[in-house]
N, C-alpha and C positions, 0 to 999 in steps of 0.2 A: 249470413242471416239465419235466424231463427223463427220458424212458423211453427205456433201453437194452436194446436185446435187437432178436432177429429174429424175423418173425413167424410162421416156419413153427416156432418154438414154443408151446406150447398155453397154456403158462404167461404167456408175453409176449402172445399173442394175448389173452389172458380180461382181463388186466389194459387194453390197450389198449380195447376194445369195452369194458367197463365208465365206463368216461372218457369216452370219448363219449358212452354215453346217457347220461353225470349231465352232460355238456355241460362237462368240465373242460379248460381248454387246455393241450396239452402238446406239448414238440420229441419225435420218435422218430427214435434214432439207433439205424441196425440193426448193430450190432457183433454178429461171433462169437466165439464163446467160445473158437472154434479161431485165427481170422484174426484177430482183434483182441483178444487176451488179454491184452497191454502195456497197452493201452490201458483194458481192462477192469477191471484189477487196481487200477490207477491209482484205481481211484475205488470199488472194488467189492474187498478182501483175494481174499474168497472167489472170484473170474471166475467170478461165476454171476448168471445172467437170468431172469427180470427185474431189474433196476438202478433205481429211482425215484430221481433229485435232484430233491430238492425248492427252493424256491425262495431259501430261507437257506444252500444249499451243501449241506447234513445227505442223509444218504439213507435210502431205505427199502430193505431187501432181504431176496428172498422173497414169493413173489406171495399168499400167503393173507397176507404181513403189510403188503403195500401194497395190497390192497381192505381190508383193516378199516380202515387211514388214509383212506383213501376213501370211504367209507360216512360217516368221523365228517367230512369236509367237506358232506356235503348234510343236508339235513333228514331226519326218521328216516323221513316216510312216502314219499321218494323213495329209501331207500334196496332194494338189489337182493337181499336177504336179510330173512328175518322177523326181527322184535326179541327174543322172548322166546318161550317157552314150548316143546310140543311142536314147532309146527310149525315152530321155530328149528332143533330137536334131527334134524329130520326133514330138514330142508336140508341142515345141515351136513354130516350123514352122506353125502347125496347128493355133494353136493361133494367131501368125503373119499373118496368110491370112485373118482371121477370124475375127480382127483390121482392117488391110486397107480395106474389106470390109466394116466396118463400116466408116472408113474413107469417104472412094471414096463416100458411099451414104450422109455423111452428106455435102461433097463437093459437090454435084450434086445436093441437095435441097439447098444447095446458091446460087448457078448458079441460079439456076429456078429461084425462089422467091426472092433472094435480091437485083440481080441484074436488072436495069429495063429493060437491054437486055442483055439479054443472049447468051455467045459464041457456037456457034453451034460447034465448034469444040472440046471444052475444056467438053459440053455436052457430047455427042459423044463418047470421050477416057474417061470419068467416068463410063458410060455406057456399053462402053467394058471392059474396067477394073471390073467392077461389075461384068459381066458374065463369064468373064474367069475366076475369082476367085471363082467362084461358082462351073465352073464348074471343077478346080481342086477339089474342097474340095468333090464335088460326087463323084468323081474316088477315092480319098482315102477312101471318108465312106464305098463305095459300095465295098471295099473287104477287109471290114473287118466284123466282126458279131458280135450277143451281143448288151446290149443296149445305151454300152456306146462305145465311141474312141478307150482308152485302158486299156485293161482290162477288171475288174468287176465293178471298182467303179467311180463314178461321178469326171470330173478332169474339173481344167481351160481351155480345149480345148473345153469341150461340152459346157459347160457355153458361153464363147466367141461366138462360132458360133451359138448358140441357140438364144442369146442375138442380134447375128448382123443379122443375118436371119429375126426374130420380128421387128427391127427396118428399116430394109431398107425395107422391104416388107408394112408397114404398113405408111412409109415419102414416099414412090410413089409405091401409085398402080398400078397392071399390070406390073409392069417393074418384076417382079419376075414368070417365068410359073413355077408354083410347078409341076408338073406333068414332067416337064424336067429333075428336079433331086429328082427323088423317093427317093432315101438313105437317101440324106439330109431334105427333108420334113417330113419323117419318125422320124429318127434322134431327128428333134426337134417340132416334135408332140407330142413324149415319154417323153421329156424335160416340154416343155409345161403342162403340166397335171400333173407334182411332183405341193406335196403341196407346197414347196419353190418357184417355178415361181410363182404359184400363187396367193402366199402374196406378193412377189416382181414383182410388175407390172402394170402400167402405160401406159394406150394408147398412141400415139403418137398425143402434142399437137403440130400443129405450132409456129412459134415463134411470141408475135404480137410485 
């Protein structure tokens, strides 16, 4: 398999680190969306990352729908999300906040930067949107214990948030007070320091 994308995004990031601890082999070719959009397009209508080819030519695309192809490659009890019930509904949601945070931050470094003037208003509600979602996801870490979300073992929920946490903190500085949400800086400080973030990871470049 072939995974496109760079890894100082969060989305390209979670699907990489997911692959590897199910121990899946894959080429990563870090094309941008900006620098290499010819080439992206080529294989991907949409030039949007993550890019999965798979190993028939066929692709996946969209990173919540290359971890569920993912998942359905291992066994169900290695896989990185619950199977059923609440505590599925309870993931997913984490994950879900854990994306439109990354969302809202990549929509809010276009605002800044791509536009030549930027909607102070449209600013503004990504910036709340940023915080309130942050500060949901502290009220959920903070009661729970342990070093992961749920459970014992590493899931798509810590990944996600670990992965949108790095990214939006690091595409605009200060806009994040760690010291506001302990749980969550904690959280993915612990994340942070596996040898897997560490091979998987990428500063954040601008777009030129």
């Amino acid at each position: 398999m072939i995974l496109i994308g760079q890894y100082d995004s969060s989305y390209v990031r979670r699907v990489a680190i997911a692959m590897r601890l199910y121990g899946l082999a894959f080429e990563h070719r870090p094309w941008s969306v900006f620098g290499d959009a010819g080439k992206l397009q080529a294989v991907n209508p949409l030039m949007r990352v993550p890019t999965l080819v798979l190993d028939d030519g066929d692709i996946v695309a969209d990173s919540a729908s290359i971890l569920d192809h993912l998942d359905g490659l291992v066994p169900a009890d290695r896989r990185l999300v619950p199977q059923a019930g609440p505590a599925r509904r309870h993931a997913l949601k984490v994950m879900a906040f854990a994306t439109g945070l990354a969302d809202k931050g990549v929509s809010l470094f276009y605002e800044l930067h791509l536009h030549e003037t930027p909607s102070a208003g449209w600013v503004e509600r990504c910036r709340s949107q940023i915080l309130a979602t942050l500060g949901a996801l502290e009220a959920d870490r903070a009661n729970r214990t342990g070093d992961h979300w749920f459970g014992t073992a590493i899931g798509h929920a810590d990944i996600a948030v670990a992965c949108a946490w790095r990214h939006v903190g690091e595409a605009h500085p200060g806009l994040i007070d760690a010291a506001a949400y302990p749980a969550l800086a904690a959280h993915c400080a612990r994340l942070e320091a596996l040898p897997v973030f560490r091979e998987i990871f990428q500063p954040f470049a601008a777009p030129a």
